[in-house]
C-alpha positions as CSV (number, residue, x, y, z in Angstrom):
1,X,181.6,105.5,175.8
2,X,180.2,107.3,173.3
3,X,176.2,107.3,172.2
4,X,173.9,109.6,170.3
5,X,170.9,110.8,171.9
6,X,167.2,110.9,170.4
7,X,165.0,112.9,172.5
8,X,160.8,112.9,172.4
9,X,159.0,115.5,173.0
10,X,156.2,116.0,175.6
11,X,155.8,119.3,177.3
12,X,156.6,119.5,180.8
13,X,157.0,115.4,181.2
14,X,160.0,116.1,179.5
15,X,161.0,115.6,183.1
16,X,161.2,112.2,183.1
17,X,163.5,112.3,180.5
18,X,166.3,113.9,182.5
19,X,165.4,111.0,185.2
20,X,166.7,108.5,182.5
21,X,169.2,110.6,180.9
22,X,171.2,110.9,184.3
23,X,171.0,107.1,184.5
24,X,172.6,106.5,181.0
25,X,175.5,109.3,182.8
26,X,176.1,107.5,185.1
27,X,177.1,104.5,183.0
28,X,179.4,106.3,181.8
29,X,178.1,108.1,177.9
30,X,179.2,110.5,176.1
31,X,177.0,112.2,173.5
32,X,178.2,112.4,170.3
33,X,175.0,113.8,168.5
34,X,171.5,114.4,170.0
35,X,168.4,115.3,168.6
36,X,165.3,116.7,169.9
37,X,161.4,117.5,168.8
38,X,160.0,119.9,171.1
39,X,160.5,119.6,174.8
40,X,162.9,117.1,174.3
41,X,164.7,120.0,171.6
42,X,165.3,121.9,175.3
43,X,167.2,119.3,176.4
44,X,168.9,118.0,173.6
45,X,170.1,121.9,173.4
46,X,170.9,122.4,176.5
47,X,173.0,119.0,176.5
48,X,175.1,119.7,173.4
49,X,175.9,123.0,174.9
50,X,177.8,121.4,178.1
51,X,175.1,120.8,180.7
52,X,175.5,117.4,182.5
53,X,172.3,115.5,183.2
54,X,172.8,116.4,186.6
55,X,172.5,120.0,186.0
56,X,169.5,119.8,183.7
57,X,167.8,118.2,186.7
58,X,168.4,121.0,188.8
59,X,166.8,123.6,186.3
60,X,163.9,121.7,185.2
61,X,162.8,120.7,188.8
62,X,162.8,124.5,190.0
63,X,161.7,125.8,187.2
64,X,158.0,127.5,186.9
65,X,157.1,126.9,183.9
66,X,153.9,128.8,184.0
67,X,156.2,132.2,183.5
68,X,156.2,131.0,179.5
69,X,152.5,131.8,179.7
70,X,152.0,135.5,180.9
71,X,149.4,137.6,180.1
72,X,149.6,139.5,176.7
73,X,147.3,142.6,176.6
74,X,144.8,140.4,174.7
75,X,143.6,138.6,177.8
76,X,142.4,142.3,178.9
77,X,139.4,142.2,176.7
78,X,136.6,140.6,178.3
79,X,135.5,138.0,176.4
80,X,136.8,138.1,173.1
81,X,140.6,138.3,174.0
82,X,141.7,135.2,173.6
83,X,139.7,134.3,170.2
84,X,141.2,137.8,169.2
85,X,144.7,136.4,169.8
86,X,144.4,133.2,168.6
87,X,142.8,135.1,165.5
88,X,145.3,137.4,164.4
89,X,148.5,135.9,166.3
90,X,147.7,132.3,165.4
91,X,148.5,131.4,168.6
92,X,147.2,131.9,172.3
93,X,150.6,132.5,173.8
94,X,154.3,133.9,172.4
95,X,157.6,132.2,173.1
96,X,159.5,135.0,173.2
97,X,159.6,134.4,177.4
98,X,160.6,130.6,176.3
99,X,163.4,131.8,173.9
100,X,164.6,134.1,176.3
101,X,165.0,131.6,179.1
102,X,166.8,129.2,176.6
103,X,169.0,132.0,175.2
104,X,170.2,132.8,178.9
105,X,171.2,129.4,180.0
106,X,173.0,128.3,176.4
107,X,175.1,131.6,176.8
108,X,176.0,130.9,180.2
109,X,177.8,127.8,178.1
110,X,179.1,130.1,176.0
111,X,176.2,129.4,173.0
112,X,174.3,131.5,171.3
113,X,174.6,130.5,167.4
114,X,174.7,127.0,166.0
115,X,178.3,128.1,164.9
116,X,179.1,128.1,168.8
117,X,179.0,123.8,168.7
118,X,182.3,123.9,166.6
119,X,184.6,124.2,169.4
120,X,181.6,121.9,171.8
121,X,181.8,117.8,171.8
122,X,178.3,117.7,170.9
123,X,176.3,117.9,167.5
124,X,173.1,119.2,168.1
125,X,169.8,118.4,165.5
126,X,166.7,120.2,166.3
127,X,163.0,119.1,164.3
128,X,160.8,121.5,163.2
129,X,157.3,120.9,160.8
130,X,157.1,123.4,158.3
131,X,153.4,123.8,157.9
132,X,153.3,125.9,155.0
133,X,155.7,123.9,152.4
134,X,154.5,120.5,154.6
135,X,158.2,120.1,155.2
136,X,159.8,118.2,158.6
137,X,163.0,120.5,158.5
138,X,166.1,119.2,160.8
139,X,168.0,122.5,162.1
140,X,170.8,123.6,161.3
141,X,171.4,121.8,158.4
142,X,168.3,122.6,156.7
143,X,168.6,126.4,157.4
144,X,170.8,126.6,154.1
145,X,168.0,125.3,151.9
146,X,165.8,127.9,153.1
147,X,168.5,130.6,152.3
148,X,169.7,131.3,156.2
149,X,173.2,130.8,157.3
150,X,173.4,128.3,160.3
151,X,176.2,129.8,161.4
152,X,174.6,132.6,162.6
153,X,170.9,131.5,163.9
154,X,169.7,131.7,167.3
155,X,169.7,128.1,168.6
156,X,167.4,129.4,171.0
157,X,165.2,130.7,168.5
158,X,165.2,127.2,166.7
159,X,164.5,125.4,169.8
160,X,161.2,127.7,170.3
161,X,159.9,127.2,167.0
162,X,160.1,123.2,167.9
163,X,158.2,123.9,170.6
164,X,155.3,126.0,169.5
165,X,152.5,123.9,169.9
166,X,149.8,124.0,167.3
167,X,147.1,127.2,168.6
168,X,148.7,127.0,172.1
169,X,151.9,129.1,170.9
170,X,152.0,131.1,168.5
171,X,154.0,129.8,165.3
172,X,157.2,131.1,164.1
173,X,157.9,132.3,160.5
174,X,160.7,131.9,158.7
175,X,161.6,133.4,155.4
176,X,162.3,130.8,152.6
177,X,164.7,133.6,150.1
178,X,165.2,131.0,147.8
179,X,161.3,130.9,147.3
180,X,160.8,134.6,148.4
181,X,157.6,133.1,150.7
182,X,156.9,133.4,154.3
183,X,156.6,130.1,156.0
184,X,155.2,129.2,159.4
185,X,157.0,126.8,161.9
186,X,155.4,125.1,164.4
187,X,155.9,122.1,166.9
188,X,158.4,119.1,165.1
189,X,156.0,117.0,166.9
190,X,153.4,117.6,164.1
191,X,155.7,115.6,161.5
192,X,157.6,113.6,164.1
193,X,157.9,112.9,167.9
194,X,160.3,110.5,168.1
195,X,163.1,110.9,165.3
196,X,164.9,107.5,166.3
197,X,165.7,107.2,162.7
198,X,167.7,110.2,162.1
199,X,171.1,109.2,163.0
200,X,171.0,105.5,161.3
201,X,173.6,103.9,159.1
202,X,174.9,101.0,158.0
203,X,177.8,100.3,160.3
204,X,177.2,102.5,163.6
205,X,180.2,102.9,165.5
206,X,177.9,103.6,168.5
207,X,174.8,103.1,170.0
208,X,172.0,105.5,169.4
209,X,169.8,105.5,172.5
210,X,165.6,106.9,172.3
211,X,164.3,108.7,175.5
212,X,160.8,108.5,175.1
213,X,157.7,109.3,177.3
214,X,155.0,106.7,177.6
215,X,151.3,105.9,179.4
216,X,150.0,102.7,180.6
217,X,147.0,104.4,181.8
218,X,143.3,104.0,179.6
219,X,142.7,107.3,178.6
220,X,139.8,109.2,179.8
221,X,138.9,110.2,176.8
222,X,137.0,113.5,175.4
223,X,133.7,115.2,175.8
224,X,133.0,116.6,172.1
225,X,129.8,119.1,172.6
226,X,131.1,121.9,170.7
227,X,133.5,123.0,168.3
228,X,135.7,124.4,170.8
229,X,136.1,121.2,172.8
230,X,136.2,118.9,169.0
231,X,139.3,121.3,168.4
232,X,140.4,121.0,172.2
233,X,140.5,117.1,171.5
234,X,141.8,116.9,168.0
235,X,144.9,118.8,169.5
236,X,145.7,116.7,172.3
237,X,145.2,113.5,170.7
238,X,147.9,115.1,168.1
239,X,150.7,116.0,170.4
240,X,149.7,113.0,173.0
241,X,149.3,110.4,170.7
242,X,151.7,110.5,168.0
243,X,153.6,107.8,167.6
244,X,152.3,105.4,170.8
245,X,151.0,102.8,169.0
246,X,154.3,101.1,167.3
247,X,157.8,101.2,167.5
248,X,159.4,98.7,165.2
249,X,161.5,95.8,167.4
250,X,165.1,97.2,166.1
251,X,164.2,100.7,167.7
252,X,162.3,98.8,171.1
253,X,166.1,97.4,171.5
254,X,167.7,100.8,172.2
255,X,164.3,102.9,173.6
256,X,164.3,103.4,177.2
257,X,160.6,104.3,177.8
258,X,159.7,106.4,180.7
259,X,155.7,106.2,182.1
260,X,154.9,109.8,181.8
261,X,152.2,109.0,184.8
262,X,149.0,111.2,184.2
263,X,151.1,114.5,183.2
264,X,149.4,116.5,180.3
265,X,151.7,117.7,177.9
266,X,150.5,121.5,178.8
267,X,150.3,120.7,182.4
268,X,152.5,124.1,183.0
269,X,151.7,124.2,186.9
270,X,152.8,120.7,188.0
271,X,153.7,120.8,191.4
272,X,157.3,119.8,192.6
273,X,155.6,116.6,194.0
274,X,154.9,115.2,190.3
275,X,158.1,116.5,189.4
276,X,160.1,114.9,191.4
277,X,158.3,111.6,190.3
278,X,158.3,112.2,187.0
279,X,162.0,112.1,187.2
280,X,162.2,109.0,189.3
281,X,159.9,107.3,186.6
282,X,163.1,107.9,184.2
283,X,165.6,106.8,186.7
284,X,163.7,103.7,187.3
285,X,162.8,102.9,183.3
286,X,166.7,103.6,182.5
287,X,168.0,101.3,185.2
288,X,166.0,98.5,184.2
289,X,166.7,99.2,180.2
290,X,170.7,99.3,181.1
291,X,170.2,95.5,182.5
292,X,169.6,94.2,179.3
293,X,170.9,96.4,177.2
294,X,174.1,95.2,175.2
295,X,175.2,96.9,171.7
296,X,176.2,93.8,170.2
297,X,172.5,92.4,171.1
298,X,171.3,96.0,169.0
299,X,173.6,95.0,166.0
300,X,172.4,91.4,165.4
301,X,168.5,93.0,165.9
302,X,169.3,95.6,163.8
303,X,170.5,93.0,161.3
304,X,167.5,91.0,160.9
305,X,165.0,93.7,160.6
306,X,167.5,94.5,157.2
307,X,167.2,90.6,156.2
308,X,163.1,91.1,156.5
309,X,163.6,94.4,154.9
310,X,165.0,93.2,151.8
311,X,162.7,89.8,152.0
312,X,159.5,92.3,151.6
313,X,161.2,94.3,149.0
314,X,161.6,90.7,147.2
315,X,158.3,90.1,147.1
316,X,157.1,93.5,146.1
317,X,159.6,93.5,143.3
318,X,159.0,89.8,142.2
C-alpha cells in the first residue's frame, strides 16, 4: 500500500518517530513521498534513500549524538569563547560532524545528490526557513529559484541546514545568483514544524500520514533573570512550541501523535534507557492510530472541512 510520509521535527525525540514509523511497516506501506523539517528531515532522508524502519531504529538507538557537538577551538578561551563563537559564527556549534554522518549512511544507499532518487521509489522534500529573504524553501525543488541545480546538491548538506537550530548551530548560507545575495538557512522548524499540508490535492490516490511528537506534561516553565536566560526561553518555546496548540480535524484524522515524554529537543546525551522508551511511545501511539484509522473515513473528513471551507469563503465574499 502506498502512503506519503510528513515528518515533524524535534531533536533527538525524533526517536519516537521511528517507534511509529516501524508500526505503519508493518502494516504493510510503502512511501511514495516523504517530507521532513529538521530531525524529522534525517529520517525522511534516510527513508527515501532505502532504509527500512527497522534499520533506522538500529542507528538512531546506538547512536551518540553528543559527537555533533565537539569542541571547536572557541571553547578554549576562558570565558569569552562561546559568546565569541556565537558572535562571529552565528552559531555555538557547526554541522559539518552532522552532514558528515548523514553523507556516510545515504552513500552507503548509494545517495549522495538529489539526482541519486531518480532510480530510488521514494521522493524526498526537505524544509528549510530562509531567514534572510523570510522564505520557507522546500528542497530540491526550490534550489532552482535560487539559481542551484538540484541535480547536483548534497542531500546531506540540505538536511543540515534543516536542522541548524537557531544560535545552537550555526546557519548555513546559500547563494541566491539570481539575486547575487548571500542568504542564511536555518532550522525549517522556524517557518514550519509540521508540513502536513505539503502533499495535498484534490483527489489523493493515497493516504498521507503525519508523525508528530507531542507532550501531555504542564510545562515547567522559565526563570527569565537575565538576558541570557530571556533568549534561552524565547528559543525553546520556538522550536518546542510550534505548532502544539491546533491541528485542524481533517489533519487529526491521519496524525499519529507520539508523547515525546520529558525529552528536550537538545537533550544530546539521552541515555539508551529514554531511548528505548521514546521509541516504544511511537510503537504504542501508531498501534492505537492504525485501529481506527480507515482512508475512506480521511476522504469523507477531508470532504467536509472543503464544504466549511467554501461556507466561510461565502460569507466573507457575500
Amino acid at each position: 500500500m502506498w502512503a506519503d510520509a510528513v515528518f515533524e521535527g524535534g531533536g533527538v525525540k525524533g526517536i519516537g518517530l521511528v517507534g511509529a514509523l516501524c508500526v505503519a511497516e508493518e502494516k504493510g506501506y510503502k512511501w511514495k513521498r516523504v517530507a521532513g523539517t529538521s530531525a524529522g528531515s534525517i529520517l525522511a532522508a534516510l527513508l527515501a534513500a532505502g532504509y527500512s524502519g527497522q534499520e533506522l531504529y538500529e542507528i538512531m538507538i546506538n547512536k551518540n549524538f553528543a559527537d555533533f557537538l565537539a569542541p571547536t577551538w572557541y571553547d578554549y578561551i576562558p570565558f569569552l569563547g562561546p559568546s565569541a563563537r556565537l558572535w562571529f559564527k552565528k552559531g555555538l556549534h557547526p554541522t559539518n560532524r552532522l552532514e558528515k554522518w548523514l553523507e556516510q549512511l545515504l552513500a552507503q544507499k548509494g545517495v549522495c545528490t538529489f539526482k541519486d532518487f531518480e532510480k530510488k521509489e521514494t521522493r524526498l522534500h526537505i524544509i528549510v526557513s530562509d531567514i534572510t529573504l523570510e522564505n520557507l524553501l522546500v528542497f530540491p525543488q526550490d534550489l532552482a529559484v535560487y539559481g542551484h541545480d538540484p541535480s547536483h546538491f548534497s542531500v546531506a548538506k540540505a538536511v543540515s541546514m534543516s536542522c541548524s537550530i537557531p544560535f545552537f548551530f550555526e546557519p548555513a548560507r546559500l547563494e541566491n545568483k539570481e539575486i547575487n545575495k548571500t542568504c542564511y538557512l536555518v532550522d525549517g522548524a522556524v517557518l514550519s514544524n509540521y508540513p502536513i499540508w505539503l502533499f495535498d490535492s484534490d483527489n489523493p490516490e493515497w493516504p498521507t500520514f503525519g508523525f508528530r511528537l507531542t507532550s501531555d506534561d504542564p510545562p515547567t516553565g522559565h526563570n527569565i533573570d537575565s538576558p541570557l536566560s530571556m533568549f534561552k526561553a524565547l528559543l525553546e518555546t520556538m522550536m518546542d512550541a510550534h505548532d502544539n496548540r491546533y491541528i485542524r480535524e481533517q489533519d487529526q484524522v491521519r496524525t499519529i501523535t507520539v508523547p515525546a515524554l520529558d525529552v528536550k529537543l537538545t537533550d544530546f546525551s539521552i541515555d539508551m534507557k529514554k531511548r528505548e522508551a521514546l521509541f516504544q511511545s511511537g510503537v504504542k501511539a501508531a498501534e492505537n492510530f492504525f485501529t481506527k484509522f480507515t482512508f475512506s473515513g480521511y476522504l469523507e473528513m477531508r470532504s467536509k472541512a472543503d464544504l466549511a471551507d467554501d461556507s466561510r469563503r461565502r460569507r466573507f465574499t457575500g
